[in-house]
C-alpha positions in Angstrom: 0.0 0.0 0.0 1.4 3.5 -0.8 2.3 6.0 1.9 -0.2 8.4 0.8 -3.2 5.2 0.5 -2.4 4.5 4.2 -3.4 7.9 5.7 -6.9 8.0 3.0 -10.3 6.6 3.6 -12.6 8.3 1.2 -12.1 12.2 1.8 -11.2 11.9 5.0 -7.7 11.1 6.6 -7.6 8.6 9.3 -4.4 9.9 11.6 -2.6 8.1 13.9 -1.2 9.8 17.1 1.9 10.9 15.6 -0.1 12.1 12.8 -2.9 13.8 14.7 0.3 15.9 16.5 1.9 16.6 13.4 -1.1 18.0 11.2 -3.8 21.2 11.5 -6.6 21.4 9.6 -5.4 24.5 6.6 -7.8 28.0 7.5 -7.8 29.5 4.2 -9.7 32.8 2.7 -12.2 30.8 1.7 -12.8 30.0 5.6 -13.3 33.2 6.2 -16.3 35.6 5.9 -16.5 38.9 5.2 -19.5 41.0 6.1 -19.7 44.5 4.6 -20.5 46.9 7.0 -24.0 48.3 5.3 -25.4 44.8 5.3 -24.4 44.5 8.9 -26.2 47.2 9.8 -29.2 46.3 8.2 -29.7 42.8 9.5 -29.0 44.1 12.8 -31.2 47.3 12.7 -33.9 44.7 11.3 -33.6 42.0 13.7 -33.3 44.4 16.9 -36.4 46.5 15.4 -38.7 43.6 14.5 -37.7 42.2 18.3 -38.2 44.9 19.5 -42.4 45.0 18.3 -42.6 41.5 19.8 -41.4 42.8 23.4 -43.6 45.6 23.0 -46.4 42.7 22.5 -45.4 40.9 25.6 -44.8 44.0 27.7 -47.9 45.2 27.5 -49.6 42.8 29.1 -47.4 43.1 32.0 -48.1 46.9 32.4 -51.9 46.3 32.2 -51.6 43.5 34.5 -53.7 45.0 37.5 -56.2 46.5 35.1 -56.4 43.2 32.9 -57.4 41.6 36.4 -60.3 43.4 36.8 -61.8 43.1 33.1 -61.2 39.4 32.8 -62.0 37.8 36.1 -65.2 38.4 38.5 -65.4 40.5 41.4 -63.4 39.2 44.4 -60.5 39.7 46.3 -58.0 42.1 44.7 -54.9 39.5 46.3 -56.3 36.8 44.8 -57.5 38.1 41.2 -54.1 39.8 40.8 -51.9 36.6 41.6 -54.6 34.7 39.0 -53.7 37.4 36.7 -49.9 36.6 36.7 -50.4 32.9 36.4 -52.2 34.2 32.6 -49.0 35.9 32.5 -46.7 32.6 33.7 -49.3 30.7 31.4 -47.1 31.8 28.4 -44.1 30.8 29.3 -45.4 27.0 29.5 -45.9 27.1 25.9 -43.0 28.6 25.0 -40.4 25.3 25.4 -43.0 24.2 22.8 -42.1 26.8 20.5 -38.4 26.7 21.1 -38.3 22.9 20.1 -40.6 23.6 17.1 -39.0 26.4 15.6 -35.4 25.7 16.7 -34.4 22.7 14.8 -36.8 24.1 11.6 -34.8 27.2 11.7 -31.0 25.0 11.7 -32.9 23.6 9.0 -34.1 25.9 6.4 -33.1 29.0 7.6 -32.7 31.8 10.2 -35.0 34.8 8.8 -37.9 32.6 7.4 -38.5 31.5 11.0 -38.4 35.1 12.7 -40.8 36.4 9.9 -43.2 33.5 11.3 -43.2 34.5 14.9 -43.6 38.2 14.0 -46.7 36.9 12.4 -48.0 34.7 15.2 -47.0 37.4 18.1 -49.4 40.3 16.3 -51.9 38.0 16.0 -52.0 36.8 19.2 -51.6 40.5 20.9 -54.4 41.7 18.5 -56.5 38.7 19.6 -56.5 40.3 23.4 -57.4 43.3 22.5 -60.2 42.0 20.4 -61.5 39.5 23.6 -64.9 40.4 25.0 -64.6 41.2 29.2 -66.0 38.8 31.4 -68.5 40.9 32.1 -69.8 40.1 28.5 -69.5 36.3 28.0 -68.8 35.1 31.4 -66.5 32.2 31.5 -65.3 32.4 28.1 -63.2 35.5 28.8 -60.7 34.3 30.9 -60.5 31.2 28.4 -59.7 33.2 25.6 -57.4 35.1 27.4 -55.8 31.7 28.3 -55.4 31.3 24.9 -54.0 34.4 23.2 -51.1 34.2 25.5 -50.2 30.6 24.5 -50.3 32.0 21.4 -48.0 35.0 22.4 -46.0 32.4 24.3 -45.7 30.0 21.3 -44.2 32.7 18.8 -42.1 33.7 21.5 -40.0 30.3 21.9 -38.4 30.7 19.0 -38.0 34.8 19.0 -34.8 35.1 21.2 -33.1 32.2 20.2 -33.7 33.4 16.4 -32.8 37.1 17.0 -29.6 36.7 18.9 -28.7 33.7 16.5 -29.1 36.2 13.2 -27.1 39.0 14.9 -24.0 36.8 16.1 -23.6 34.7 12.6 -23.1 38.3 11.0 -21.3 40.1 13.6 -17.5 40.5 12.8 -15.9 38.4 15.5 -14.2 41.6 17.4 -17.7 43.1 17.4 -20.2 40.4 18.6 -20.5 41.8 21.7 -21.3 45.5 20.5 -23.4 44.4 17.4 -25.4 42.0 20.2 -26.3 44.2 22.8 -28.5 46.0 19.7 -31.0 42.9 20.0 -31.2 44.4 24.2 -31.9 47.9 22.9 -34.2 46.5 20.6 -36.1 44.7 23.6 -36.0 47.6 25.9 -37.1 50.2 23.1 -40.2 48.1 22.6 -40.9 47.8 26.3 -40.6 51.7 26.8 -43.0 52.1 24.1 -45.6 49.8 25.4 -44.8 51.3 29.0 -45.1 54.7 27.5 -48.4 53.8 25.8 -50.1 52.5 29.0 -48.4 55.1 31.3 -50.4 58.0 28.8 -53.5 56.2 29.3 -53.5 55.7 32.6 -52.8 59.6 33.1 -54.9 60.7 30.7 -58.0 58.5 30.6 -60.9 58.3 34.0 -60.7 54.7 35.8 -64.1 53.9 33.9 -63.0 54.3 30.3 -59.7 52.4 30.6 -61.6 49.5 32.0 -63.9 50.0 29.3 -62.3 50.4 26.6 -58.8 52.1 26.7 -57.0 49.6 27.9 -57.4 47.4 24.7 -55.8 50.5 22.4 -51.9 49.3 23.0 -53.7 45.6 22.1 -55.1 46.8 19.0 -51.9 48.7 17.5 -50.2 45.5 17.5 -51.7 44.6 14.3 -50.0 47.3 12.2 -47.1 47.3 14.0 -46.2 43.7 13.8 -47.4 44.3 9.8 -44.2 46.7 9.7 -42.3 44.2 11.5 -43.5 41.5 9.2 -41.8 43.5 6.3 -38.5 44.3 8.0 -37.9 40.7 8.2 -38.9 39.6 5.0 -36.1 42.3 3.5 -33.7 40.0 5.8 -30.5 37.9 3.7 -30.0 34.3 5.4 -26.7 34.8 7.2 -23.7 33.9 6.0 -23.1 30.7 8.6 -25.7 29.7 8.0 -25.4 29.7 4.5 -22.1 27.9 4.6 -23.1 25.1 6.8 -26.2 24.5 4.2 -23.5 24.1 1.2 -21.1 22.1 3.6 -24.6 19.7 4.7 -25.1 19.7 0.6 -21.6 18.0 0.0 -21.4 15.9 3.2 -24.8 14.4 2.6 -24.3 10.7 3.9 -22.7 12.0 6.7 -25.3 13.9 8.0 -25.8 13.3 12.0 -29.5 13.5 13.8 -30.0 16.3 15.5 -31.0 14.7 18.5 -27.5 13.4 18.9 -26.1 16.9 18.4 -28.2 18.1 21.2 -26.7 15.0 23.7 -23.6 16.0 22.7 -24.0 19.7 23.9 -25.7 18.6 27.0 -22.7 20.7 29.0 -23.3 23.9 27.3 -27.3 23.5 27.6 -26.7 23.4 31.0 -24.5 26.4 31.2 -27.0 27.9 28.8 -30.0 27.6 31.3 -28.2 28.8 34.6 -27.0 32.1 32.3 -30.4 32.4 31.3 -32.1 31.8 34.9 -30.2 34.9 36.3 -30.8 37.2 33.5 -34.4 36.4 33.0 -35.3 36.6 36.8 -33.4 39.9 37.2 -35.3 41.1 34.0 -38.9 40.1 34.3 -38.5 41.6 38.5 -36.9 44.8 37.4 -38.9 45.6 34.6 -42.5 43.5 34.5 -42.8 43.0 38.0 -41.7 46.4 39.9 -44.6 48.5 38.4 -47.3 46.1 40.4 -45.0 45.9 43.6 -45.2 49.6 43.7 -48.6 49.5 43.5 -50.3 46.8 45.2 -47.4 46.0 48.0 -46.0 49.9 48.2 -49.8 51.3 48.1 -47.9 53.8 45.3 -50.4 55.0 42.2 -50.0 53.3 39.2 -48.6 56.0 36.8 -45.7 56.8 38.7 -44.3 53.4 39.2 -44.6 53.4 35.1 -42.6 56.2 34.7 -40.2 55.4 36.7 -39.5 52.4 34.8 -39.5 54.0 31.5 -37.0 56.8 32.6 -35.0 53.8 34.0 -34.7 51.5 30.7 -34.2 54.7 28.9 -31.0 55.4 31.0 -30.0 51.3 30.2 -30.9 52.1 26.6 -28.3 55.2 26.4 -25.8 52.9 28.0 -26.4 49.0 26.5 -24.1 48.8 23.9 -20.7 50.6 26.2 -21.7 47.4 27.7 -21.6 45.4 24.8 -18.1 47.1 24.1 -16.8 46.1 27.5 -17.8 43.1 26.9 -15.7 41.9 23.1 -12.5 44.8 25.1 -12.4 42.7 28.3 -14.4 39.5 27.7 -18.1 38.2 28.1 -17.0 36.4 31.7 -15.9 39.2 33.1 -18.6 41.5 32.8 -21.5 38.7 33.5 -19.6 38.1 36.7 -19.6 41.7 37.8 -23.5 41.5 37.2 -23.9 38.4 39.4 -22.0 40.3 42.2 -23.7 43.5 41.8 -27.3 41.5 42.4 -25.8 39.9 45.1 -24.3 42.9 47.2 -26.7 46.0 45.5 -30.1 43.6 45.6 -31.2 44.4 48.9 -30.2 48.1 49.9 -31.9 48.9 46.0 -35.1 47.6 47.3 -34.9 49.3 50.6 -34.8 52.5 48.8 -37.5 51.5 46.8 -39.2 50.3 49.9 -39.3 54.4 51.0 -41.7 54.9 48.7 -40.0 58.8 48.1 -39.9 59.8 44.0 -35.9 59.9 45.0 -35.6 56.9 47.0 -37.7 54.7 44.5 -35.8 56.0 41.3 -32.3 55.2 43.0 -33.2 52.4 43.7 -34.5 50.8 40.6 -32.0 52.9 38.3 -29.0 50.8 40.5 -30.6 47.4 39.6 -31.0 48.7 36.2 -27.3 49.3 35.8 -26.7 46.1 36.9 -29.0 44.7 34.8 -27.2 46.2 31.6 -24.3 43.5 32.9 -26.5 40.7 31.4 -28.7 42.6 28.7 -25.7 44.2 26.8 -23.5 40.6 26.8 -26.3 38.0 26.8 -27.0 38.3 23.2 -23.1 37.3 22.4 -22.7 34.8 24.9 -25.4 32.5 24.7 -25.4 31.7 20.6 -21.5 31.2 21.0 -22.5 27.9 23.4 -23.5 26.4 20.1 -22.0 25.0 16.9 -23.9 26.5 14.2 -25.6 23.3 12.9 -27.8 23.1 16.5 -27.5 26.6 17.2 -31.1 27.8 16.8 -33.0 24.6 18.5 -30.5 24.3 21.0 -30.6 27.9 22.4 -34.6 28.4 21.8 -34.9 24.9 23.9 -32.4 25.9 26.1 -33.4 29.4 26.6 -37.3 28.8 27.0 -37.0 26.0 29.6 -35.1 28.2 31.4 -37.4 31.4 31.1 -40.4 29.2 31.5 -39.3 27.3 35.0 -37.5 30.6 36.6 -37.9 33.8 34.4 -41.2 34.4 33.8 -42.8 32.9 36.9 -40.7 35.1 38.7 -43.7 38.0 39.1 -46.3 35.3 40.1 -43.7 33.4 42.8 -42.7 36.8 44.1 -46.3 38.3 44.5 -47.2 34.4 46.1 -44.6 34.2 48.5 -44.9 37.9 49.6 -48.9 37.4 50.0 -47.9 33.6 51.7 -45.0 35.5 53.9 -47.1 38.5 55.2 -50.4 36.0 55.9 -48.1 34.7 58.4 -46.4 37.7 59.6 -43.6 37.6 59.0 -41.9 41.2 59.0 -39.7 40.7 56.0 -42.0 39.7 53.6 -41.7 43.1 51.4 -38.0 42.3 51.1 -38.7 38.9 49.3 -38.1 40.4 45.6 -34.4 40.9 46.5 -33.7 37.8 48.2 -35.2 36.3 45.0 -32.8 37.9 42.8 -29.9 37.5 45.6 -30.7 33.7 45.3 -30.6 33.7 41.2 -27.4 36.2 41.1 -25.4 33.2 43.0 -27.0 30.5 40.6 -25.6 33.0 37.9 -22.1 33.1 39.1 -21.6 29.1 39.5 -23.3 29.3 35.5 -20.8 31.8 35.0 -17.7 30.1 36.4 -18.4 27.1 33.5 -18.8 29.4 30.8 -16.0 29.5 28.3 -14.6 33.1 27.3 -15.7 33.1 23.6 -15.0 37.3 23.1 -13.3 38.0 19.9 -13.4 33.9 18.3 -15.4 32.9 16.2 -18.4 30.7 16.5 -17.9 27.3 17.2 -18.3 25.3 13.6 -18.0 28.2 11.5 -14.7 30.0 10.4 -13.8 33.8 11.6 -15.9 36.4 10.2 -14.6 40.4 9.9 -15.2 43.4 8.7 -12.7 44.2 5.7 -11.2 42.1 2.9 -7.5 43.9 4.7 -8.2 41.8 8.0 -8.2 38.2 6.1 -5.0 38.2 6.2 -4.0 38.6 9.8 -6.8 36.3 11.1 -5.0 34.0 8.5 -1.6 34.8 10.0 -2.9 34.9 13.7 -3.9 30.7 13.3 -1.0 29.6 12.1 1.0 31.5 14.7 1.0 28.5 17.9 1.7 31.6 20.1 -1.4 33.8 19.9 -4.7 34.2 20.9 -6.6 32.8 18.2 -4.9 29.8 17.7 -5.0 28.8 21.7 -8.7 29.3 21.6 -11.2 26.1 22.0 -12.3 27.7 18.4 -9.0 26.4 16.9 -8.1 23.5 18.8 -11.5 22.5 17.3 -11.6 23.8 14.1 -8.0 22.5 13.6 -9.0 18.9 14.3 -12.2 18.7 12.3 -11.9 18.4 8.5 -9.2 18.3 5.9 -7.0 19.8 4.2 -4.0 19.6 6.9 -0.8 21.5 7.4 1.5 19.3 8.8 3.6 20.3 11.5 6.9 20.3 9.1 4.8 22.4 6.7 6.6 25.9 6.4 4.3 28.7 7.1 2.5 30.6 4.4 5.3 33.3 2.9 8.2 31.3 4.6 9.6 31.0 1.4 9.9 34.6 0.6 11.7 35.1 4.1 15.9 35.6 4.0 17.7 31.6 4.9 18.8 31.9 8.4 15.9 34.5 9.6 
């Protein structure tokens, strides 16, 4: 058998130890993508601005939830219809695993943007459908049914929003920029709650008790339609992104080799894991700060509705101006770094926040909510970058949308119903620290963070795992080129490269002179 016939088997070489140490899979300029910056922008501005009218959706409801309490449930106690209220809230959230595992693997499968146009689709029509439902004034029963089952709509669309979004925006971010580029998808989410907030927090000012309950409240409901029209059309404009592209004509030529994708998922079951605990933290922190303070103010703190509402909005307005210097931080000094200073912050900031929350002053209560907003921004402006860069871009959408929603499901957005629960449960018996539960809640999901945090591998600057390094200018092909082969640097110690090196052929072997080492002087 000839030398060469020994080390073949089909396309693929079969090494030996010797060989394995010897030889690097070649990263050539074909490896590497090049994203021009106007396209960037656009899929970014388009993602962020069509996820940002599917957070405006799902924050309404949140805003309205006192309000929604009293036009789709009968008479009672207040205690009892409001906690009912956030368990129609929570009642989304159980769907949306479903969604994730629906339209994860179909959007690894025939594309990233046809999937997000879908769910645009599905959220309006859902949001639209509550503002639509009769009260239960009107047909009894059947209100609180129907409620029941616009948000499992809502919630349905939803599992495979996030996952989708933050997977578009990472497969076309320029390595160096991921962080930056992600935190966009935040801004996207925060601008659309602030204009739900700010839609509800007008009508509440503006409008007599009686007519909101009548009929105002259903406006914000209603606008939903057009809006998610215009989202709708901001997606359909979207290109496929280049990874995935690549791993479609890569699947094309390795056809009998393809692997199921439930195997794929069992082999990521560490980074799921990591994936849940990262997503426990920043969810629970998210849905407390910015769906659940609003009603704590109001039903716990005895404070009027509006003001709690603006509050809020001037608060994600201030994490707006700042999100993406976060994001910066975040590809300067790495993802783990910054994460970590956000599960600290909760931990040591939690509890003197909500004791100036707790003193009820417009000061006090804006101090204290703009200091777990802050820390918030640790997670909103970094999230986006960490959590697609668990995945190798054949699972990446089903195994961050399954991921991602059983987390938010179990922990994130149950977090307003457990909190109101144990509150109501701690004060019935008496004990004197019941208002302080919200921060021992988020004191609790801050350390779970950290331990998630401490597993996480730094992935700031690499690229994503099974796809080669994407940039920003034909001029930086080159270096990336130069940084791989160099054993020394950054790039080339990465997990990236150690498995990118290993996976396919063609090989440089380890006596292989580097590219241009031919054009060097003998002896340099």
């Amino acid at each position: 058998m000839a030398p060469n016939e020994a080390h073949q088997h089909g396309d693929r070489p079969l090494r030996t130890k010797g060989a394995a140490k010897r030889a690097r899979r070649k990263l050539t300029e074909d490896d590497v993508t090049v994203v021009e910056e106007s396209l960037l922008k656009r899929a970014v501005a388009a993602a962020a601005l069509g996820n940002a009218m599917e957070w405006f959706d799902f924050g309404i409801f949140a805003y309205l939830t006192v309000t929604i309490s009293k036009v789709f449930l009968p008479e009672g106690d207040p205690t009892s219809n409001l906690v009912a209220t956030f368990g129609f809230f929570a009642a989304a959230f159980i769907v949306r695993p479903i969604g994730g595992a629906v339209f994860g693997p179909i959007g690894d499968k025939i594309g990233r943007q046809k999937v997000l146009a879908l769910t645009m689709i599905l959220m309006a029509a859902g949001t639209l459908m509550i503002g639509l439902i009769p009260s239960y004034a009107t047909i009894g029963f059947w209100a609180p049914v129907l409620l029941l089952v616009a948000r499992f709509v809502q919630g349905f669309s939803t599992g495979g929003e996030y996952g989708g979004a933050a997977t578009f925006i990472a497969e076309y971010s320029p390595d160096k920029r991921r962080g930056f580029m992600g935190s966009w998808l935040e801004f996207g989410t925060l601008a659309g709650y602030v204009l739900g907030a700010s839609i509800v927090t007008v009508l509440q000012y503006a409008m007599p008790e009686d007519a909101l309950l009548s009929w105002g409240w259903r406006i914000p409901f209603i606008v939903a339609g057009p809006l998610g029209l215009i989202g709708l059309y901001l997606r359909l404009k979207l290109e496929e992104t280049p990874a995935f592209q690549k791993q479609q004509e890569q699947a094309a030529e390795r056809e009998s080799q393809k692997t199921p994708f439930l195997k794929l998922f069992a082999e990521n079951w560490r980074s799921l894991i990591v994936c849940i605990g990262l997503v426990l933290v920043f969810n629970v922190t998210d849905y407390m700060l910015l769906s659940y303070m609003p009603t704590y103010l109001e039903t716990n703190l005895g404070q009027n509705a509006t003001f709690g509402l603006i509050l809020i909005v001037i608060v994600m307005i201030l994490m707006m101006v700042v999100i993406t210097f976060g994001g910066r931080l975040s590809d300067r000094f790495g993802r783990r770094p910054v994460l970590a200073a956000g599960c600290i912050g909760f931990i040591v900031l939690s509890w003197p926040a909500l004791k100036l929350v707790q003193t009820g002053t417009g000061i006090g209560v804006f101090v204290g909510l703009l200091l777990l907003g802050l820390v918030l921004v640790t997670f909103t402006s970094t999230m986006p970058s960490t959590l697609p860069a668990l995945f190798p871009t054949i699972i990446r959408y089903g195994a961050l949308a399954i991921a991602f929603n059983v987390s938010v499901s179990l922990f994130g957005g149950t977090t307003p119903l457990a909190t109101q629960a144990l509150i109501a449960g701690a004060k019935d018996a008496g004990l004197s620290w019941a208002e302080d539960i919200p921060a021992f809640y988020l004191m609790l999901a801050a350390v779970i963070g950290l331990v998630a945090v401490y597993f996480t591998k730094e992935t700031a600057a690499t690229p994503l795992m099974g796809s080669g390094p994407t940039v920003a200018h034909e001029d930086e092909v080159a270096d990336v080129i130069k940084d791989y082969n160099d054993p020394t640097s950054e790039l080339a110690q990465s997990d990236w490269a150690k498995d990118f090196s290993t996976s396919e052929i063609p090989v440089i072997s380890g006596d292989s002179p580097k590219p241009g080492a031919d054009k060097e002087p003998a002896g340099s």
